[in-house]
Steps between C-alpha positions, in 0.01 A plus 500: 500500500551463872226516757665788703475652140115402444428609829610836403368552196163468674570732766554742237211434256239637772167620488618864486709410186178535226122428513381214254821251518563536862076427531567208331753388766361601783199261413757230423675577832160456708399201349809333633546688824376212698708263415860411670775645331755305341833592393524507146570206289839669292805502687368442870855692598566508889180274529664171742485157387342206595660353796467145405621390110524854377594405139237381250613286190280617191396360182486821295272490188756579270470179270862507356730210518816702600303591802320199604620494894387629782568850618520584875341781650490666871150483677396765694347475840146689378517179248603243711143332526362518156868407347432098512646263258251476204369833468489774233767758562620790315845613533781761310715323249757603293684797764873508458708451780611823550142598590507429853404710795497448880576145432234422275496448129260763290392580159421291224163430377186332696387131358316173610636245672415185713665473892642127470652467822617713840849482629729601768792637247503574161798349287607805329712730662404864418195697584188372482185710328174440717165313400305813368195350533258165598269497197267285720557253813342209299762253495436386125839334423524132719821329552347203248372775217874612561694238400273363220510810356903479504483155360304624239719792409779313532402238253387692267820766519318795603415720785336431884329811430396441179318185626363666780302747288387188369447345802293816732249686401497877516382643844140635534424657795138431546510124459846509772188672742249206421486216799493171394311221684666212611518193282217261480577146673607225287241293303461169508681311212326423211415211304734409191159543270647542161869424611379104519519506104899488532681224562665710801237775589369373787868452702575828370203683642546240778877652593403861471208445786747344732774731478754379204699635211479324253549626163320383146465583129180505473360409061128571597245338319281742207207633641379806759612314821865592501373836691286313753809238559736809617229638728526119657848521540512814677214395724725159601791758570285759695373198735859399574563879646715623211453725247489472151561735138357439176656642168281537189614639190191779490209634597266259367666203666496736840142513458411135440725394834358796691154293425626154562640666875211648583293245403690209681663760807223750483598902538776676702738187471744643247556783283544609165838666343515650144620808393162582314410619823567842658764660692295485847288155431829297386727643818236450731410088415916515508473603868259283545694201429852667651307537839371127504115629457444226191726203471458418126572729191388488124633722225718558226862513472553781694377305799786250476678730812168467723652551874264151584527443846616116520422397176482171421407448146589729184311458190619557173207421210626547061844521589540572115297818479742778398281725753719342785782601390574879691579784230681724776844449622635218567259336285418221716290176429233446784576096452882569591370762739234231704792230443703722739185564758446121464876408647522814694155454685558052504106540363322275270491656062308399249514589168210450265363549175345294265811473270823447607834720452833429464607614841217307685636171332856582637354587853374100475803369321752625773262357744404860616145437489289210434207442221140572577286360188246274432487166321460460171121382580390794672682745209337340211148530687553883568656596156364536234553360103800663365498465050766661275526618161827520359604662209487210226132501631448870415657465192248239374202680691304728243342687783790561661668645209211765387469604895801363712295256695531119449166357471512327817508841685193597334327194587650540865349807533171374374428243718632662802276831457217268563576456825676755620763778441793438269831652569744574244833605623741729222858619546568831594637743226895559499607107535780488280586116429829395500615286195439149453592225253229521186470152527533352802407809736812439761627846631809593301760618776875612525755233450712692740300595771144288400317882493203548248619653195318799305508656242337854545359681227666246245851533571757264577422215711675582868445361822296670750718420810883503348439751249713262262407495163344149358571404169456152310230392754323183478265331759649256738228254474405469075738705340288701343647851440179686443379745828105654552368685769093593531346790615116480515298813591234436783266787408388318171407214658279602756336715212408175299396319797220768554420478111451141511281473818310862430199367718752398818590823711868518508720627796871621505756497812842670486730740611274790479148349644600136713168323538501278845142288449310472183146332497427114410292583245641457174758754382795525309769635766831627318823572743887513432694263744444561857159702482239225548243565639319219689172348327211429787510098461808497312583587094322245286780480277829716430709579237872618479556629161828661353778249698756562332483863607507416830837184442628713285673784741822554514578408859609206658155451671302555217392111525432460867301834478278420226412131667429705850250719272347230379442303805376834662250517235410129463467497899170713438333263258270225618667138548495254275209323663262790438575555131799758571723495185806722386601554163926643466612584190859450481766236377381143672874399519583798743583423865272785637223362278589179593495545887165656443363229342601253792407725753859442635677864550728358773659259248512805277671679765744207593637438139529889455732508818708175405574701142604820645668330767726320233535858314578717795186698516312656770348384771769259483759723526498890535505791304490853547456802174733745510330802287599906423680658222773284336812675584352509909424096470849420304635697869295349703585127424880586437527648869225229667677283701272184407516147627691230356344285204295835432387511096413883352267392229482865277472819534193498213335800405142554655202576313434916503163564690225576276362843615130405457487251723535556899790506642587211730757518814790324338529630168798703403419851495318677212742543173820301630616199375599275770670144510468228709740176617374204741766388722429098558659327822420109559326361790615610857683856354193731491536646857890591326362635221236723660773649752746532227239702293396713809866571658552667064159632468598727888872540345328646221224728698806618735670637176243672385416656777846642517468671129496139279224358305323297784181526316421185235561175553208286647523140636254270528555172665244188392397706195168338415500518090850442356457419210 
């Protein structure tokens, strides 16, 4: 509808035209009689344009791959002022060419967009449609947010806009109205404090107060401190004049470096980002950051795009939490993501956790980054006694056949409720191990394509990777030809824990109630992995029950994970100086167990990469799932253009989603059967691969969008469970 044609229409709906409707509008009309009148945000036909750079390149929110460009728009001269690069636009989309009148382009339908730039002439030819409208004159998208957001699309073969929904909040219009103060002056720089216990700390704390970049992974000792150690970091940055972002993998860690910053920075230094919080609270600390009002920023993963002004330091603490990992499109990692910021921005990174990952012992193998740890002194005075029980131990144990718990568990418990609480960490329900030898316990994988092997519901043996079918398999280290796997419920044992110790009051965290502190008193505290709570003075003792469950997935990180859930728990206990002890019960002989043990997860972590690096796994080289229906995958690979040396590992089927359980973001939808193939390129071929996958994946879109079957296929690059 034009405006002549608006215009009209009101003319003719008049007060004389009916009583109660036209009431209605004549109240509506004198409300807004005051204000200047604008022409209306549609077509703006005959309005001029702008006499300097009249066309407007626009993101548009579209979020499809076969449209991921920028379309270029006129800009009127009534929207000349507010029409700055960065701001919220809407415009038409999707008029035919053939709609054009007086010059201008019209029709189509009205949807969001971002203004990324002005310009004197636009490269397309034809008419040009006009801006419609300037959501608000808040410039919200900065030339730096700009291209790390294409960097991030780009690497992950998806969409600018796509990441940008990611990246920007939605728009509230009160907190755009709130005025910010100006930012506080720079503190002093701290003390190292707690940083003097690493063999580095100090120089590192040292190099952030006087203005350099330097970047570390960070194994931090077990214990509370790792909270107040960030806030120190951040404080060293802030008194150089920078800024600085902290990512946490939830709200609980938010909270406990919220404390540490206002403790050591006191209030109105930084601010917090999660998306528990509302519409209006979360967009207005976002402005407060984009306008420069707070120079540091704490949050989850969402607040990996925080617009800080000058940053100088990103933080990235449990790299290895699957809660980092993004569940919208393009699925990004907020360590690849702060990676990027860290080159983009030339600021200092650290990456921390009290384990180690994979992909943090590559970062210091290729010389990347640089270790931050302690010495082997300082680790064995903060941890605490680590004892297994293994299962030739539980077969001869008597207790631990009538009740499932070796007898040195009980007596673990015991001795530790005298002092203090006792935690006792179980695997969640729905681990399903992956098969091992009977006797030996080694993983039993592919001989093709070294992928675990299964054997669901009792059928043939078949790898979970390949799809090929397995038979005659014996294990590569014995010979033995004999497989088991172990599935141990957790709700049983938590039930005979409370039966033994009926006079000890006994506490549960997990997904549905997530306890933060419990008490020092003594208490038996039960938690699946990654639900601690932390004990006032530290756990007495721990144990972590069930490990097989936990070693026994069937994914390619199913070891690394289970020692980072360990640590994690172990980190809470006591050290060994003050009577802390932890009690695993799992196979002695097993890496994980064994880098527990030692207290050494970076030699873990750097034996795990030297394997996979001989094999041609991830992070080593790169992989991306290609998933959908089978006959819509078997197209998509035969028509991908992929990069040389590329290896299709597949299609497999994928499990059917069980209708009780929610539904999460990436699985297939409700009563298909879908398939899925990894596509493998070696080092130095994953920015190929991800272009290849996104130039078939718009190919693809375009088609359907034309009458094909667009719909289907999803890619994910750096899929974080493979198998």
């Amino acid at each position: 509808m034009s405006s002549d044609d608006e215009q009209r229409q009101g003319v003719a709906g008049g007060p004389q035209d009916g009583p109660p409707e036209q009431l209605a509008l004549m109240r509506e009309f004198l409300r807004h009689e005051k204000q200047v009148p604008k022409a209306k945000p549609r077509t703006w036909r005959g309005a001029p344009l702008a006499k300097e750079l009249p066309v407007a390149r626009v993101m548009v929110n579209k979020g499809v791959l076969h449209l991921d460009r920028y379309f270029d728009y006129a800009v009127t001269e009534e929207l000349d002022a507010d029409a700055q690069p960065g701001v919220r636009v809407r415009v038409r989309f999707g008029a035919g060419a053939h709609r054009v009148r007086d010059g201008r382009r019209e029709g189509g339908g009205l949807i969001d967009g971002f203004l990324v730039e002005r310009v004197a002439e636009s490269d397309y030819q034809g008419p040009l449609a006009a801006l419609a409208q300037v959501v608000s004159p808040e410039p919200v998208l900065s030339p730096e947010l700009l291209g790390l957001a294409r960097a991030v699309a780009d690497r992950y073969a998806g969409s600018l806009a796509d990441v940008l929904q990611l990246a920007i909040p939605p728009r509230n219009a009160r907190a755009e109205k709130k005025e910010f103060p100006a930012a506080l002056p720079a503190p002093a720089p701290p003390e190292a404090g707690s940083w003097g216990r690493y063999e580095q700390g100090a120089a590192f704390v040292g190099s952030l107060a006087k203005g350099g970049a330097p970047r570390a992974v960070w194994t931090a000792l077990p214990g509370p401190l790792w909270a107040q150690e960030i806030a120190r970091a951040v404080t060293a940055t802030l008194a150089s004049g920078r800024g600085a972002l902290v990512v946490v993998p939830d709200g609980r860690s938010v909270e406990r470096v919220h404390r540490a910053l206002v403790e050591v920075l006191g209030e109105g230094r930084h601010a917090v980002l999660t998306a528990d919080a509302g519409p209006e609270k979360r967009y207005r600390e976002w402005l407060a950051v984009r306008r420069g009002a707070v120079r540091a920023v704490v949050g989850t993963r969402s607040a990996m795009f925080a617009p800080v002004h000058d940053l100088g330091l990103v933080v990235l603490w449990d790299d290895g939490d699957s809660n980092l990992s993004e569940q919208h499109a393009p699925l990004p990692h907020a360590r690849e993501v702060l990676e990027l910021r860290a080159g983009q921005d030339r600021c200092a990174f650290l990456l921390g956790s009290t384990s180690c990952t994979v992909e943090a012992a590559q970062l210091v193998e290729s010389g990347w980054a640089r270790p931050l740890a302690a010495s082997r002194e300082q680790v064995r005075l903060a941890a605490p006694l680590v004892r297994t029980v293994g299962d030739q131990e539980l077969a001869r144990d008597e207790a631990a056949r009538a009740a499932r718990l070796p007898s040195l568990a009980w007596q673990t418990v015991r001795e530790g409720l005298r002092s203090g609480p006792v935690l006792v960490q179980v695997p969640r329900r729905g681990y399903v191990p992956r098969l091992a030898c009977e006797r030996c316990r080694t993983p039993a994988r592919c001989r093709h394509c070294a992928g675990p092997l299964e054997a669901p519901d009792a059928r043939e043996l078949h790898c979970g990777w390949c799809g090929r079918t397995e038979t005659g398999w014996h294990c590569a280290e014995c010979g033995f030809n004999r497989l088991r796997a172990q599935i141990v419920g957790a709700r049983r044992t938590a039930e005979e824990l409370g039966r033994a110790f009926p006079a000890v009051p006994v506490r549960t965290s997990g997904r549905d109630h997530v306890l933060d502190v419990v008490p020092g008193a003594p208490a038996l505290v039960v938690s699946t992995p990654g639900a601690e709570p932390v004990a006032d003075g530290g756990y007495a003792a721990a144990l972590l029950l069930d490990g097989w469950a936990m070693l026994g997935r069937p994914d390619l990180r199913a070891g690394e994970d289970a020692l980072r859930r360990w640590i994690a728990a172990a980190s809470l206990v006591r050290g060994q100086a003050d009577g802390g002890t932890v009690v695993i019960v799992a196979e002695p002989t097993l890496r994980p167990v064994q880098a527990l043990v030692r207290w050494d997860p970076v030699g873990s972590a750097q034996r795990e990469l030297a394997e996979r690096a001989e094999l041609g796994f991830p992070p080593v080289s790169r992989m991306a799932a290609v998933s959908g229906r089978g006959e819509d995958v078997a197209e998509f690979l035969r028509v991908a253009e992929l990069p040389a040396q590329s290896e299709v590992l597949g299609p497999i089927p994928l499990p059917v989603p069980d209708p009780g359980r929610p539904r999460r973001a990436q699985d297939p939808p409700m009563g298909e059967q879908w398939e899925r193939a990894l596509v493998r390129v070696p080092p130095g071929r994953g920015a190929a691969l991800a272009a290849a996958l996104k130039v078939a994946q718009a190919a693809r879109m375009a088609r359907g969008a034309s009458g094909g079957t667009g719909e289907g296929v999803r890619i994910r690059v750096d899929p974080p469970d493979i198998g």
